[in-house]
C-alpha positions in Angstrom: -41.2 -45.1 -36.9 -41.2 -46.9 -33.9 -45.0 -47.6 -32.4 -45.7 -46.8 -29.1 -46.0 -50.3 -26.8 -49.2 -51.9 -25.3 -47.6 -51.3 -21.6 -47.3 -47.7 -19.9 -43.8 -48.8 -18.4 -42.4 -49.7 -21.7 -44.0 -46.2 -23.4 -42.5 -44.2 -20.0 -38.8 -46.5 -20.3 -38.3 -45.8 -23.9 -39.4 -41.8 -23.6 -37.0 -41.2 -21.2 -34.2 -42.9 -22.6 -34.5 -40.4 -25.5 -35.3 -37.2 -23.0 -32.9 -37.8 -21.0 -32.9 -35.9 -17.7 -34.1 -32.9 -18.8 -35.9 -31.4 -15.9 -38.6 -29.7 -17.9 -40.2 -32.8 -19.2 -42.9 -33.1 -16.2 -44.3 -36.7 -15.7 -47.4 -36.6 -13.9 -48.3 -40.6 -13.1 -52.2 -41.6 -11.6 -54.4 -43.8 -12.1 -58.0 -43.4 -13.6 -61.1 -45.2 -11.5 -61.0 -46.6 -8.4 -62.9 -49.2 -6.4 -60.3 -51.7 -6.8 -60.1 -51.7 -11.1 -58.8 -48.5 -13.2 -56.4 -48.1 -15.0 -52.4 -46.3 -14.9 -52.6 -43.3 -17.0 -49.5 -40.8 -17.2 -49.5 -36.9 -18.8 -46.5 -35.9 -19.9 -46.2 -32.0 -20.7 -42.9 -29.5 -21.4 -42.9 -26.8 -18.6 -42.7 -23.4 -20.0 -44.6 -24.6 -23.4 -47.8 -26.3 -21.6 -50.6 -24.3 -19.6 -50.3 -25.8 -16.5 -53.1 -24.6 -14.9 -55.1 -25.7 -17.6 -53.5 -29.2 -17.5 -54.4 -30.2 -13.9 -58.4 -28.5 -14.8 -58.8 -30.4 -17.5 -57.0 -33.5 -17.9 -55.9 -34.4 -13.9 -59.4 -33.5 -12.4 -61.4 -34.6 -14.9 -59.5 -38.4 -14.7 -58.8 -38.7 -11.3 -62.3 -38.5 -10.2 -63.7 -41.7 -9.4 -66.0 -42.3 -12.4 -67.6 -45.7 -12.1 -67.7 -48.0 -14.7 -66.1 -45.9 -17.1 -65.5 -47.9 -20.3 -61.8 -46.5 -21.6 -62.5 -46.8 -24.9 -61.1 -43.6 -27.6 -64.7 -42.6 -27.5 -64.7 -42.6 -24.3 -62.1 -40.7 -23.7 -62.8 -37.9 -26.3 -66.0 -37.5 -24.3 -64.5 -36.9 -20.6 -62.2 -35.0 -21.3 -63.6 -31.1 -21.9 -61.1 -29.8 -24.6 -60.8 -28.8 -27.9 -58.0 -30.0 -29.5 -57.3 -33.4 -29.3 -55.1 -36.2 -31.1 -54.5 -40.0 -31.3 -51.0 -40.6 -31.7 -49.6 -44.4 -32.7 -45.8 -43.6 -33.0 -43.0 -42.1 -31.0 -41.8 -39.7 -33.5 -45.0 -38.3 -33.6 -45.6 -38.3 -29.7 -42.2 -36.4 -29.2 -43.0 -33.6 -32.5 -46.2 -33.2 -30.1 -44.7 -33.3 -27.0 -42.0 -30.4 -27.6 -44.8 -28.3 -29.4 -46.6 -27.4 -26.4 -49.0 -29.9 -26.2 -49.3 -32.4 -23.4 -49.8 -36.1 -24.0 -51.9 -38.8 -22.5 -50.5 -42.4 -22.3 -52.9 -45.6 -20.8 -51.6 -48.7 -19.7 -53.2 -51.1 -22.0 -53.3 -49.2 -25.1 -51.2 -49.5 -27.7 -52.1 -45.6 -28.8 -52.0 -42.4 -26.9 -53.4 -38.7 -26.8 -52.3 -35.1 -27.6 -53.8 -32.6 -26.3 -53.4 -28.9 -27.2 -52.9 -26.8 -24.1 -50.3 -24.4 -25.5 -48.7 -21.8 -23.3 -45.7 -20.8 -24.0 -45.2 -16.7 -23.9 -44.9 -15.1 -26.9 -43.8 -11.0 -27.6 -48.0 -9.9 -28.7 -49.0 -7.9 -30.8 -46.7 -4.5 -30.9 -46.4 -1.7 -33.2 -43.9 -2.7 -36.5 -40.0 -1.5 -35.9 -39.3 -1.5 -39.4 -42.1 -0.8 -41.4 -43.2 2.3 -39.7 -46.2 4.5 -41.3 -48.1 7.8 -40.3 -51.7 6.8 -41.2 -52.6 3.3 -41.0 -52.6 -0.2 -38.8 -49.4 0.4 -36.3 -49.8 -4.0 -35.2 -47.4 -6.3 -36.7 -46.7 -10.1 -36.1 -44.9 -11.9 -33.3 -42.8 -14.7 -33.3 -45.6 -17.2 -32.5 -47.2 -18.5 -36.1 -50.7 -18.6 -34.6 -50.6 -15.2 -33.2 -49.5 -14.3 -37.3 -51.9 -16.6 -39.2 -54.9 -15.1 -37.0 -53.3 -11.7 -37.8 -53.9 -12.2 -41.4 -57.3 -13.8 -41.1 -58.5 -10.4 -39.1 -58.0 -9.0 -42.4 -59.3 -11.4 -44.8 -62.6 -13.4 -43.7 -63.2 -15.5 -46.5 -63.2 -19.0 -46.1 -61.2 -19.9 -49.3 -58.3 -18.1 -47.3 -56.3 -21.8 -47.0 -53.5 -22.5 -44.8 -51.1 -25.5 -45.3 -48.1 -26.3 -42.7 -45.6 -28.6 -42.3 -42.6 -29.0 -40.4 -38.9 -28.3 -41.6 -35.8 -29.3 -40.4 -34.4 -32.9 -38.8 -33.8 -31.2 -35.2 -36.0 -28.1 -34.7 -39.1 -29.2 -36.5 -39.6 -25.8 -37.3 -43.7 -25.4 -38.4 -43.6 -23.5 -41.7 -47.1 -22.6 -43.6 -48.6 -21.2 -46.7 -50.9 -19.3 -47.0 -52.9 -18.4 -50.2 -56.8 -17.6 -51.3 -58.1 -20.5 -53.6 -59.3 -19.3 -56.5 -57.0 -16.5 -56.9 -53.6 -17.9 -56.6 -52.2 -18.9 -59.6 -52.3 -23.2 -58.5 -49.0 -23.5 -59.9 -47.4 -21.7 -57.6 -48.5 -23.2 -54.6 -47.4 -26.2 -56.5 -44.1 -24.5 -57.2 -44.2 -23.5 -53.1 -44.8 -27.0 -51.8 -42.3 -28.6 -54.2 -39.4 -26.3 -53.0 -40.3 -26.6 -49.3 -40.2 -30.4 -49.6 -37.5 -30.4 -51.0 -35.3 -28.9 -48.2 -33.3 -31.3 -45.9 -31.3 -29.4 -42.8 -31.0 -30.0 -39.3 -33.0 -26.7 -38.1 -34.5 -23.3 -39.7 -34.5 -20.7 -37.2 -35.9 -17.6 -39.2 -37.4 -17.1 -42.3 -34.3 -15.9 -43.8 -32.9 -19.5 -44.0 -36.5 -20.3 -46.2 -35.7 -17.4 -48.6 -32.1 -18.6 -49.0 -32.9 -22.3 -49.6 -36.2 -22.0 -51.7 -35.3 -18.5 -53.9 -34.8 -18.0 -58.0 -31.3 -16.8 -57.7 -28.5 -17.2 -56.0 -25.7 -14.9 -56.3 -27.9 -11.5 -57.3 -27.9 -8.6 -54.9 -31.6 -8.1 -55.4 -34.1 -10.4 -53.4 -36.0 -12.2 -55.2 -38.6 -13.1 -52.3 -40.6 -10.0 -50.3 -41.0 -10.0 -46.6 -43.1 -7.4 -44.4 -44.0 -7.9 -40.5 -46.6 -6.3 -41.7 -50.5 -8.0 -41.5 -52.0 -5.3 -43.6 -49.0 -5.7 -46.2 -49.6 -9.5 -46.2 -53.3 -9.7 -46.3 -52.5 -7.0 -49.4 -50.6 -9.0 -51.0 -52.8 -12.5 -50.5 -55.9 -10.2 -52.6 -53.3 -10.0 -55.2 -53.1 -13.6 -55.5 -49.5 -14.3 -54.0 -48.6 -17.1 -51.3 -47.6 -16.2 -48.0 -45.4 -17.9 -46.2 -45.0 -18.2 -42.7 -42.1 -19.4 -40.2 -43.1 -20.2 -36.5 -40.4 -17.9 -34.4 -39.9 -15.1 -36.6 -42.0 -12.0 -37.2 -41.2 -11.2 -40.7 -43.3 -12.9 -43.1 -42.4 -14.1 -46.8 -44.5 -13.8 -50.4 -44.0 -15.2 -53.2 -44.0 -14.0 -56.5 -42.2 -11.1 -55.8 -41.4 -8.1 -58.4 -39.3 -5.3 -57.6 -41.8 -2.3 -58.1 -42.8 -4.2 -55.0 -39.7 -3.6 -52.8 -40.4 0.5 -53.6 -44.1 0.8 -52.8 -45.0 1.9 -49.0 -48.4 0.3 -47.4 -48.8 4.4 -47.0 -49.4 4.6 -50.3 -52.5 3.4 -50.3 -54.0 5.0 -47.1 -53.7 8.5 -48.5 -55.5 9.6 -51.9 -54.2 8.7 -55.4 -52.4 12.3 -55.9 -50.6 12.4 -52.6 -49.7 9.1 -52.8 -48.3 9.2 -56.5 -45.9 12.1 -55.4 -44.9 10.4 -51.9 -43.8 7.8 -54.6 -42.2 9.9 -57.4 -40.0 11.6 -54.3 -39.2 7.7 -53.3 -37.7 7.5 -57.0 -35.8 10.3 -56.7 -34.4 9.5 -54.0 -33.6 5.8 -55.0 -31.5 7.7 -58.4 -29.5 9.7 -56.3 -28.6 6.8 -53.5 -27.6 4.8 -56.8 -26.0 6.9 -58.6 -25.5 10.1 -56.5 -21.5 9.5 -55.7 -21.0 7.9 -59.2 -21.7 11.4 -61.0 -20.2 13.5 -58.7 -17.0 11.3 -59.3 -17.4 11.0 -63.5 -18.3 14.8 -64.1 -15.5 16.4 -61.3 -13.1 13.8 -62.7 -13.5 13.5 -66.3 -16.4 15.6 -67.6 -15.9 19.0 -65.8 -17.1 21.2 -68.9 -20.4 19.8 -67.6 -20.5 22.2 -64.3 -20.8 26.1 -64.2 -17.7 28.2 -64.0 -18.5 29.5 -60.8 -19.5 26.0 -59.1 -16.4 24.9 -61.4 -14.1 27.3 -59.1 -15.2 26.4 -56.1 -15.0 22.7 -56.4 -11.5 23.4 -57.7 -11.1 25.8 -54.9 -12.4 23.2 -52.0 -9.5 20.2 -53.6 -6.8 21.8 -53.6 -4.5 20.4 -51.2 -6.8 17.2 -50.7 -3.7 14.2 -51.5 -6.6 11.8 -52.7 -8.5 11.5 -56.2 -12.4 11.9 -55.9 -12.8 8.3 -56.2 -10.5 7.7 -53.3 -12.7 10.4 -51.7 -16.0 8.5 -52.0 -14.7 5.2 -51.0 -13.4 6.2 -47.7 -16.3 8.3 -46.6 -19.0 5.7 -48.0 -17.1 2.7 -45.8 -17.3 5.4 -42.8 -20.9 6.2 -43.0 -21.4 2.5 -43.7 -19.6 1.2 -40.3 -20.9 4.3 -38.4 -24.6 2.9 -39.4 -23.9 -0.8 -38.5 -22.3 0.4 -35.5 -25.5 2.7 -34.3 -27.3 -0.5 -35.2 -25.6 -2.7 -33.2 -25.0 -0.3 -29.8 -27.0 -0.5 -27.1 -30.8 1.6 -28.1 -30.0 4.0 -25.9 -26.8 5.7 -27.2 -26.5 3.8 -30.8 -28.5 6.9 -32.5 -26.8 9.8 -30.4 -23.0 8.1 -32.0 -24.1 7.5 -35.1 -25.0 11.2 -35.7 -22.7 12.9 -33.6 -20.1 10.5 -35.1 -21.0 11.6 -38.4 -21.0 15.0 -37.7 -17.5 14.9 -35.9 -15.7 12.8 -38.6 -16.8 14.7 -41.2 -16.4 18.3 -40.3 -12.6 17.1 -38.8 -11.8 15.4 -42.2 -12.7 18.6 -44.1 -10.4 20.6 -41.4 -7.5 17.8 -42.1 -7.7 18.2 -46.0 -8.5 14.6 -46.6 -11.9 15.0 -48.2 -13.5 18.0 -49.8 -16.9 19.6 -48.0 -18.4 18.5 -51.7 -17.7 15.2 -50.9 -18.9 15.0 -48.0 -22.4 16.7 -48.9 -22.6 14.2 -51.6 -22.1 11.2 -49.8 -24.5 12.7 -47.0 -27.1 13.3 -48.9 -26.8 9.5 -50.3 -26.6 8.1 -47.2 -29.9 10.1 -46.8 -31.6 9.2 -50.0 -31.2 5.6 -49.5 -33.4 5.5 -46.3 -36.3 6.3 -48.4 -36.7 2.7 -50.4 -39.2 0.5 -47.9 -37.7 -2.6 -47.6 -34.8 -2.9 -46.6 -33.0 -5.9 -48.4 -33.4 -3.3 -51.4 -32.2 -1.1 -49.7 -29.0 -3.0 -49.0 -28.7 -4.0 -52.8 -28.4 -0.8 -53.7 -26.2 0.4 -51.4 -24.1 -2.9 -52.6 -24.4 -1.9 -56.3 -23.3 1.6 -55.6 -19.8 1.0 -55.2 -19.0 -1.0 -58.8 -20.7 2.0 -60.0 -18.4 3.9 -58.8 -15.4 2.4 -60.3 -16.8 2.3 -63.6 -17.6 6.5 -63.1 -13.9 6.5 -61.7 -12.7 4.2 -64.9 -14.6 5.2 -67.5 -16.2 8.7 -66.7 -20.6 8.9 -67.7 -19.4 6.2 -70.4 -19.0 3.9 -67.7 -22.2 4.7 -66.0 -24.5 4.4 -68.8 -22.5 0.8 -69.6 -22.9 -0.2 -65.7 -26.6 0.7 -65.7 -27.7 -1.2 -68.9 -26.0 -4.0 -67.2 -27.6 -3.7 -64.3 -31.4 -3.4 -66.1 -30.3 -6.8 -68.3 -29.5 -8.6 -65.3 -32.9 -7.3 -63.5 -34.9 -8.2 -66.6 -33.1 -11.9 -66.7 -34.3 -12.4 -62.8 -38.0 -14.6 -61.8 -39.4 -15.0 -59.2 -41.3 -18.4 -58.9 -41.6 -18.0 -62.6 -42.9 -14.7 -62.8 -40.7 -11.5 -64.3 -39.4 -9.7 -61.7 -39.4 -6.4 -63.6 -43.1 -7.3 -64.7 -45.0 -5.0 -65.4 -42.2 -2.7 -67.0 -40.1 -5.8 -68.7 -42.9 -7.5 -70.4 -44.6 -4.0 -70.7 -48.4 -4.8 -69.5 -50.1 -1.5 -70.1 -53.3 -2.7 -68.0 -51.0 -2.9 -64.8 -48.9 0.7 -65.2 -51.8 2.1 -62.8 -50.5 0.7 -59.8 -46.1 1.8 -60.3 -44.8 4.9 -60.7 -48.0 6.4 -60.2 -51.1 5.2 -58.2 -54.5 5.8 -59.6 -57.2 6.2 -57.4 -58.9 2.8 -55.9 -61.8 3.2 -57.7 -60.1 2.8 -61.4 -57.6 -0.2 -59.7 -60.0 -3.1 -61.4 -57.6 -5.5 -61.9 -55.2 -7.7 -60.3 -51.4 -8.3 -61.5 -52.3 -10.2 -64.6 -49.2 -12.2 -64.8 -49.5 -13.1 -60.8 -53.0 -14.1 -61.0 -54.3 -15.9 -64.1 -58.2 -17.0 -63.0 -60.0 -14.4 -61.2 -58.6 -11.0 -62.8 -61.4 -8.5 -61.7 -61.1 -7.1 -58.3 -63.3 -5.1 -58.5 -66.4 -3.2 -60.4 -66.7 0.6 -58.9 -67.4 3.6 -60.9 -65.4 7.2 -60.4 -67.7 8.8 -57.4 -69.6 12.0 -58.2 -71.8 14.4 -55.7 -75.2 13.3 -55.5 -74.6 9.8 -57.2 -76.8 7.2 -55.3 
């Protein structure tokens, strides 16, 4: 690392040869004291990241009035100048991270150091209500793209001063601030261990979104299910922090990571826990209902019509008979070509313009689907089947589940085309080995189910009320197990 020179024209020389003539790099060149002595002093700040205003308040009036005998020491210094945040900086790498950060720096002829000062003020989105996390009752905010806006997010919810926060910056050319967060004393340590080791570990030019973190830092590879949670959520987050997990956040995205992550956790809604136990046990057991038929909803109807047809009432029998004749494809055929439909129809009302993307994607479904019946290409079965998937899997929370499973549904449909419920049963006992091979920094990802912990059953399928949730994940968190020490309230009870 190259140290910044004793001489202000040498510092200003050898910035600009690496800045170039980028127009928003504002020099700002004066001189401190006067009465024939002072001393050259220039500010150097990016326009558009740097509060201008508070700039020339601050740093320009404060300096450029005649002070007499000021001693220009770094004490000095630090005690004229009325801000908060404030750095020495000896190298140039350092004075550039700073520099393109939003912060505005402070070089003197004669010294051989200079200062950063924090006067960020670059616009960020605020605080808005979450897109894709949306819930009736509870907190409608979600993050931003700016880290600080998110970190202070999460420490609106949890006020405890062992709620540490460590950040460092990835990638060669963006410098991208990445941070974790976690409560001492109820993280597992070895884990944030495990965390810093894998983010120090990654070398690339830039990381632009948390999604790049995931990829680089995750258990596995080449399985459809993520092994890493995210929510843009603060109350999710700050949820999952009292559980002992790490957060992990990434400065320009608003979607947040945690680590360990297990996969009852990709099919629990923050709702759940902001209406009682009971109504929140069956908003869950309809989730899992629906989750079995987007899995395996087309697969049956292909194995039983196709190979297993003394399964199905005479009548209903008949009229699926009735409803194929004439239809030139076999049911598999069917399945395929209206699952790829509704699958381009949905990334195409995702990708249109707000205004018109969900008026085509349902009129578009609607059209398609009653004109293929009328065409005797697909059965109206088939189309209700596939419908009612299409449906079923908007129910699971998070969506990179979601997409797995939509994924996995198609191999399962090959196998129900192949080998009839035989090849079901086979695909899903595949399916539950690989999902019981997967960790996630360490942990089982189909914990508590796969090892069976019997202490931590009352918070899957079924959500007991808060008062009997005691405990904390015991293979997450290993040292302070007790959350909590309430008693089942009764009328009267003091």
């Amino acid at each position: 690392m190259e140290q910044i020179y004793l001489l202000l024209q040498d510092n200003l020389r050898s910035i600009k040869e690496v800045i170039g003539n980028s127009d928003d790099i504002i020099f700002r060149e004066f001189r401190i004291g006067g009465n024939g002595g002072g001393i050259d002093a220039v500010v150097i700040y990016t326009d558009g990241l740097v509060d201008t205003k508070s700039v020339q308040d601050f740093i320009m009036e404060t300096l450029m009035v005649d002070i007499p005998n000021i001693d220009l020491k770094n004490k000095a210094i630090g005690d004229v100048l009325t801000v908060g945040d404030m750095q020495h900086i000896t190298d140039f790498d350092t004075l550039f991270t700073r520099l393109l950060s939003g912060n505005a720096i402070l070089l003197l002829d004669g010294y051989a150091q200079g200062f950063s000062i924090g006067m960020s003020g670059f616009k960020d989105r605020g605080v808005t209500e979450a897109t894709g996390e949306t819930v009736i009752r509870g907190p409608k905010e979600a993050f931003s793209e700016s880290i600080r806006t998110n970190s202070a997010l999460i420490r609106r919810k949890i006020k405890h001063p062992h709620l540490w926060l460590e950040t460092r910056q990835i990638g060669r050319v963006t410098k991208t601030d990445v941070s974790i967060m976690y409560i001492n004393g109820i993280v597992n340590d070895k884990v944030v261990e495990e965390v810093r080791q894998r983010l120090d570990r990654i070398d690339i030019d830039g990381i632009l979104e948390s999604g790049y973190i995931e990829e680089l830092i995750q258990d596995e590879k080449y399985s459809p299910f993520p092994t890493m949670y995210n929510s843009e959520r603060p109350d999710v987050i700050a949820a999952e922090l009292l559980e002992g997990k790490v957060a992990i956040l990434v400065d320009g995205t608003p979607h947040v990571l945690v680590v360990p992550a297990l996969c009852i956790s990709f099919l629990q809604s923050p709702e759940d826990y902001y209406q009682r136990a009971d109504i929140g046990s069956l908003l869950r057991i309809l989730r899992f209902i629906g989750i079995f038929i987007a899995l395996l909803g087309p697969s049956l109807y292909i194995a039983i019509t196709t190979f297993h047809q003394e399964m199905l009432p005479t009548q209903l029998l008949i009229g699926l008979a009735a409803q194929r004749e004439g239809i030139p494809f076999p049911a598999f055929i069917e399945a395929i070509m209206m699952e790829i439909t509704f699958e381009i129809l949905r990334e195409a009302g995702i990708r249109m313009p707000r205004p018109i993307g969900q008026a085509i994607s349902v009129v578009g479904t609607l059209v398609i689907g009653q004109a293929a019946v009328e065409a005797g290409i697909v059965s109206a079965a088939m189309v209700i089947v596939v419908s009612i998937t299409a449906i079923s899997s908007f129910v699971v929370p998070a969506m990179n589940m979601s997409i797995a499973i939509r994924i996995i549904r198609f191999p399962l449909m090959g196998l129900a085309a192949s080998f009839g419920l035989f090849g079901i049963i086979v695909g899903v006992i595949a399916l539950v080995l690989h999902m019981c091979s997967l960790r996630s920094f360490g942990v089982p990802y189909m914990s508590p189910f796969g090892p069976f912990i019997l202490a931590d059953q009352k918070d899957t399928i079924f959500r007991l009320p808060q008062w009997a949730m005691v405990s904390r994940p015991r293979l997450i968190n290993q040292k302070n197990v007790i959350r909590e020490q309430n008693h089942s309230p009764k009328p009267g009870q003091k």
